[in-house]
C-alpha positions, 0 to 999 in steps of 0.5 A: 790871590783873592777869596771869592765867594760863591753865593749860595753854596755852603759845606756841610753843618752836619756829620753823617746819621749814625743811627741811618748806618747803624740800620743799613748794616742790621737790615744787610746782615738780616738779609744775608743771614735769612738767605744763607739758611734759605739756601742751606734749607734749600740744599738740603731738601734737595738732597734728600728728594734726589736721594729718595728718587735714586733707585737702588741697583739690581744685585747683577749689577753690582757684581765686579770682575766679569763683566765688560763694557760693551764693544768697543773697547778702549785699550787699557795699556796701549804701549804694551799692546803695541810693543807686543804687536810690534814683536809678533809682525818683526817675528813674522818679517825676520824668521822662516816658516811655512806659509802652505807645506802642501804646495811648497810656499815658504815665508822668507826673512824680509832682508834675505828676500831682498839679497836674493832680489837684488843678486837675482832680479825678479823671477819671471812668471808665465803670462796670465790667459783672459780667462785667468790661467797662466798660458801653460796650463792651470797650474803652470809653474814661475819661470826661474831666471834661466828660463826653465821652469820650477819643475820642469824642462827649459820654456822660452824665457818670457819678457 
């Protein structure tokens, strides 16, 4: 292959100027260091304008214990509240009690009130008037099942 030469142009003579480098990184490092202390100056004048500025607080408001925050409040042990909740509402579906003694209603066990449902039907109540009284009356009893009502001598059954 032949050698061809290019007219005009030429390598380099010279290495690079150690004394330009050498000056490049002095004026760097200047630099860096002039700006870090700028900025730990900077910092620390700031934290102590902002310490200066920060008011003490009142001696009520560095009492601990009982106070508390505002309403609403968070829940602090969500699953212990809603396993508490959950055993009162199974108490209050699994077990008798009176609801009004005075006039006779009692709370019954949500399952015994379903066997009694599904072995007797529905109880039958007396139809409520416009006015909003049951037909028999201000206080007419439900009609049981035969057709008597609670209370009283056998009514037509109602449908």
């Amino acid at each position: 292959m032949a050698h061809t030469e290019h007219h005009g142009v030429n390598h380099e003579t010279t290495d690079a100027h150690v004394g330009g480098v050498v000056r490049l990184l002095v004026i760097t490092t200047g630099f860096l260091v002039v700006s870090f202390a700028l900025m730990a100056w900077m910092l620390s004048s700031f934290k102590a304008s902002r310490e200066a500025a920060d008011v003490k607080p009142a001696p009520i408001a560095q009492r601990t214990g009982d106070r508390q925050p505002p309403l609403p409040r968070l829940q602090t042990t969500p699953y212990a509240d809603l396993k508490s909740f959950q055993a009162s509402e199974t108490q209050v579906l699994e077990t008798y009690a009176w609801v009004d003694q005075a006039n006779g209603v009692v709370r019954v066990p949500i399952a015994d009130a379903i066997r009694r449902v599904a072995t007797n039907g529905l109880p039958a109540f007396a139809p409520v008037a416009p006015g909003g009284t049951a037909a028999g009356g201000p206080a007419a009893a439900p009609v049981a099942p035969g057709g008597a009502t609670a209370g009283g001598p056998a009514a037509a059954p109602v449908h």
